[in-house]
N, C-alpha and C positions, 0 to 999 in steps of 0.2 A: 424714549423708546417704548412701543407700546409690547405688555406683556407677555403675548405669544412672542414677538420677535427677540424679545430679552431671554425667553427660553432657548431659540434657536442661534444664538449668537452665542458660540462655547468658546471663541478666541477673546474674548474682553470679562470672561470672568476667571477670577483668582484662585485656585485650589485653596486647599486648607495650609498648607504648608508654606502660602506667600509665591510659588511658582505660576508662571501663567500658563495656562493651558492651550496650546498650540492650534487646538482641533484636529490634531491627528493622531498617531500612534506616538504611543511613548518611545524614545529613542532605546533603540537595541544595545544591551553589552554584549563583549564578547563572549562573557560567559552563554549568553543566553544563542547565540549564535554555531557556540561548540556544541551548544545540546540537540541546535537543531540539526547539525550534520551528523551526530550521533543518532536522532533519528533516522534521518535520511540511509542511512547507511542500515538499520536494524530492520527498516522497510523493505531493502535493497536484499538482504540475507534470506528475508520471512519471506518474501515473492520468489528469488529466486531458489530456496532449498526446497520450496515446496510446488514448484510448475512441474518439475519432470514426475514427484509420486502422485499429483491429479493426475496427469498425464495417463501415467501405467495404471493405476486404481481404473481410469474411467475405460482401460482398454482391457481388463480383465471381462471375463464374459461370467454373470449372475447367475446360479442357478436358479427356474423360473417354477414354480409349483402351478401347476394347469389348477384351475378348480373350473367347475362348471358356471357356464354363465348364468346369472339371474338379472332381474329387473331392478333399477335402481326403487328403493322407497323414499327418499329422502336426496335433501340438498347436499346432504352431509355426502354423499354417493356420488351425486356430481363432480364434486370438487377432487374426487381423486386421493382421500386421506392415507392411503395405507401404498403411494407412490411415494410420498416424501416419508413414512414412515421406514420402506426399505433405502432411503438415500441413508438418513440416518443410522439404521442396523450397519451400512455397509461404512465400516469405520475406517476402512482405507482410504475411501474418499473422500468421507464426509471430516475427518481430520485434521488433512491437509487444506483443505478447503477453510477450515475457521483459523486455520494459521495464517494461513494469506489473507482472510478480511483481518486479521488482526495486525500483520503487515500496511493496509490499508490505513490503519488509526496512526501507525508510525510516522504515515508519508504525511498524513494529515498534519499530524502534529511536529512535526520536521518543518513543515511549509509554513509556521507563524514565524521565523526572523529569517526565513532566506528568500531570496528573489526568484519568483516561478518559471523566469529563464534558466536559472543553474536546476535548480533541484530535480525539476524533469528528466534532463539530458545526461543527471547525473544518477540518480536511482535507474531511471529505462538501462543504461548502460551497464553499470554495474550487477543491474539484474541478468544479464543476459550472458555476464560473465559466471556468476555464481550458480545460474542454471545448467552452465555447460560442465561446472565441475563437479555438481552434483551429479549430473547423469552418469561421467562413471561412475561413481560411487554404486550405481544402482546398473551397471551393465551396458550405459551404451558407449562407445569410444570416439574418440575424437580426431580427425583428421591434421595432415598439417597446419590447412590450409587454415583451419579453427582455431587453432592455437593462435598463427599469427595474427590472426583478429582479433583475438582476445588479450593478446601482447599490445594491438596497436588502439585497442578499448580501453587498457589500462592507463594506457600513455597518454589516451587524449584526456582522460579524468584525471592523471594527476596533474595536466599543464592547467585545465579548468580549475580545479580545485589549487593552485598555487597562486593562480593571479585573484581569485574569491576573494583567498584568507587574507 
Protein backbone atom coordinates (compact mmCIF):
# COMPACT_ATOMS: atom_id res chain seq x y z
CA UNK A 1 0.00 0.00 0.00
CA UNK A 2 1.42 3.12 -1.16
CA UNK A 3 1.69 5.91 1.54
CA UNK A 4 -0.96 8.41 0.83
CA UNK A 5 -3.41 5.58 0.49
CA UNK A 6 -2.27 4.01 3.82
CA UNK A 7 -3.21 7.50 5.03
CA UNK A 8 -6.64 7.37 3.52
CA UNK A 9 -7.46 3.87 4.56
CA UNK A 10 -8.86 4.49 8.56
CA UNK A 11 -10.74 1.13 8.56
CA UNK A 12 -7.41 -1.20 8.69
CA UNK A 13 -5.70 0.80 11.21
CA UNK A 14 -5.79 -0.05 15.07
CA UNK A 15 -6.51 2.77 17.70
CA UNK A 16 -4.40 2.69 20.65
CA UNK A 17 -6.74 0.87 22.73
CA UNK A 18 -6.29 -2.59 20.31
CA UNK A 19 -10.08 -1.37 18.91
CA UNK A 20 -10.45 -1.23 15.11
CA UNK A 21 -11.57 1.76 13.70
CA UNK A 22 -14.71 1.48 11.79
CA UNK A 23 -14.36 4.72 9.66
CA UNK A 24 -17.38 6.11 10.96
CA UNK A 25 -18.70 7.66 13.97
CA UNK A 26 -18.14 6.27 17.27
CA UNK A 27 -21.21 4.27 18.31
CA UNK A 28 -23.79 6.49 20.40
CA UNK A 29 -24.85 5.63 24.34
CA UNK A 30 -27.90 6.31 25.58
CA UNK A 31 -26.59 8.62 27.70
CA UNK A 32 -25.31 10.59 25.10
CA UNK A 33 -28.58 10.32 23.07
CA UNK A 34 -30.79 11.66 26.40
CA UNK A 35 -28.51 14.77 26.27
CA UNK A 36 -29.30 15.23 22.87
CA UNK A 37 -33.17 15.19 23.31
CA UNK A 38 -32.46 17.41 26.21
CA UNK A 39 -31.03 19.71 23.84
CA UNK A 40 -33.42 19.44 21.45
CA UNK A 41 -36.14 20.23 23.80
CA UNK A 42 -34.04 23.52 25.44
CA UNK A 43 -33.75 24.66 21.57
CA UNK A 44 -37.48 23.98 21.50
CA UNK A 45 -38.22 26.24 24.84
CA UNK A 46 -35.36 29.27 23.68
CA UNK A 47 -37.21 29.48 20.06
CA UNK A 48 -40.43 29.11 21.16
CA UNK A 49 -40.46 31.56 24.56
CA UNK A 50 -38.86 34.03 22.59
CA UNK A 51 -40.81 34.31 18.85
CA UNK A 52 -43.86 36.15 20.30
CA UNK A 53 -41.53 39.01 22.46
CA UNK A 54 -39.34 39.44 18.84
CA UNK A 55 -42.60 39.59 17.53
CA UNK A 56 -44.18 42.48 19.80
CA UNK A 57 -40.41 44.27 20.33
CA UNK A 58 -40.22 44.40 16.54
CA UNK A 59 -44.07 45.89 16.47
CA UNK A 60 -43.44 48.54 19.03
CA UNK A 61 -43.00 51.82 17.04
CA UNK A 62 -39.04 53.70 17.95
CA UNK A 63 -38.89 56.91 18.76
CA UNK A 64 -37.03 58.56 15.57
CA UNK A 65 -34.69 61.99 16.44
CA UNK A 66 -34.82 64.03 12.89
CA UNK A 67 -31.42 65.46 12.63
CA UNK A 68 -30.48 67.27 9.55
CA UNK A 69 -29.15 65.59 6.62
CA UNK A 70 -25.40 65.98 5.70
CA UNK A 71 -22.98 64.37 3.35
CA UNK A 72 -21.42 61.16 4.03
CA UNK A 73 -17.35 61.66 4.63
CA UNK A 74 -16.41 58.37 4.99
CA UNK A 75 -17.15 54.50 4.36
CA UNK A 76 -17.57 54.22 7.72
CA UNK A 77 -21.21 56.52 6.74
CA UNK A 78 -22.08 54.17 4.18
CA UNK A 79 -22.26 51.16 6.06
CA UNK A 80 -25.06 52.59 8.21
CA UNK A 81 -23.17 52.15 11.83
CA UNK A 82 -25.38 53.93 14.13
CA UNK A 83 -28.56 51.63 12.46
CA UNK A 84 -27.35 48.44 14.21
CA UNK A 85 -26.05 50.58 16.96
CA UNK A 86 -29.99 51.59 17.80
CA UNK A 87 -30.99 47.69 17.12
CA UNK A 88 -28.84 47.08 19.91
CA UNK A 89 -29.86 50.24 22.41
CA UNK A 90 -33.24 48.70 21.67
CA UNK A 91 -33.08 45.83 24.26
CA UNK A 92 -36.36 44.41 23.76
CA UNK A 93 -35.41 43.23 20.66
CA UNK A 94 -32.16 42.87 20.56
CA UNK A 95 -32.50 40.31 23.70
CA UNK A 96 -34.67 38.15 22.66
CA UNK A 97 -33.10 37.89 19.41
CA UNK A 98 -29.53 36.54 21.08
CA UNK A 99 -31.82 34.04 23.14
CA UNK A 100 -33.00 32.44 20.10
CA UNK A 101 -29.50 32.31 18.32
CA UNK A 102 -28.60 30.80 21.52
CA UNK A 103 -31.61 28.29 20.98
CA UNK A 104 -29.77 27.72 17.66
CA UNK A 105 -26.47 26.22 19.42
CA UNK A 106 -28.91 23.89 21.29
CA UNK A 107 -30.51 22.57 18.14
CA UNK A 108 -27.15 22.22 16.79
CA UNK A 109 -25.92 20.54 19.48
CA UNK A 110 -28.93 18.20 20.06
CA UNK A 111 -28.42 17.07 16.34
CA UNK A 112 -24.78 15.16 17.08
CA UNK A 113 -26.60 11.62 18.31
CA UNK A 114 -30.09 12.13 16.90
CA UNK A 115 -31.45 11.34 13.26
CA UNK A 116 -32.40 14.73 11.31
CA UNK A 117 -35.67 13.00 10.51
CA UNK A 118 -36.82 13.08 14.22
CA UNK A 119 -35.20 16.20 15.46
CA UNK A 120 -36.66 18.57 12.91
CA UNK A 121 -40.31 17.61 13.14
CA UNK A 122 -39.69 17.34 16.74
CA UNK A 123 -38.28 20.81 17.84
CA UNK A 124 -40.47 22.73 14.72
CA UNK A 125 -43.35 21.08 16.72
CA UNK A 126 -42.74 21.69 19.87
CA UNK A 127 -41.74 25.24 19.12
CA UNK A 128 -44.93 26.07 18.03
CA UNK A 129 -46.46 24.78 20.93
CA UNK A 130 -44.41 26.66 23.32
CA UNK A 131 -44.93 29.79 21.27
CA UNK A 132 -48.68 29.64 21.60
CA UNK A 133 -48.31 29.42 25.36
CA UNK A 134 -46.19 31.96 25.57
CA UNK A 135 -48.25 34.48 23.79
CA UNK A 136 -50.74 34.39 26.54
CA UNK A 137 -48.40 35.02 28.88
CA UNK A 138 -47.81 38.31 27.12
CA UNK A 139 -51.60 39.15 26.05
CA UNK A 140 -52.62 37.27 23.16
CA UNK A 141 -55.41 34.46 23.50
CA UNK A 142 -56.01 31.36 22.04
CA UNK A 143 -58.84 29.86 20.33
CA UNK A 144 -60.52 26.45 20.50
CA UNK A 145 -59.45 25.54 17.58
CA UNK A 146 -55.58 26.17 18.76
CA UNK A 147 -55.71 24.28 21.69
CA UNK A 148 -56.77 21.26 19.83
CA UNK A 149 -53.93 21.57 17.74
CA UNK A 150 -51.74 21.89 20.15
CA UNK A 151 -53.35 18.85 22.02
CA UNK A 152 -53.07 17.04 18.64
CA UNK A 153 -49.06 18.47 18.33
CA UNK A 154 -48.47 17.05 21.71
CA UNK A 155 -49.74 13.67 20.83
CA UNK A 156 -48.10 13.33 17.65
CA UNK A 157 -44.63 14.11 19.59
CA UNK A 158 -45.14 11.94 22.25
CA UNK A 159 -46.04 8.75 19.76
CA UNK A 160 -42.73 10.02 17.70
CA UNK A 161 -40.81 10.36 20.56
CA UNK A 162 -41.91 6.79 22.09
CA UNK A 163 -41.09 4.74 19.18
CA UNK A 164 -37.24 6.94 18.93
CA UNK A 165 -36.36 5.95 22.53
Amino acid sequence: MLPAEKLLDLSSEDTRDGARNTGGAEPHTVTDQNWSYFYLVCASLLWGSTNPLIRKASRQKQPEVVSPPRKPKTLISFLRIDAGLKFVKNWQLSLPLAINQLGSLFFLTGLAHTKLSFAVPFVNSLTFVITSITGLFIGEFLTARQCLGMVSVITGIIFCTRDAL
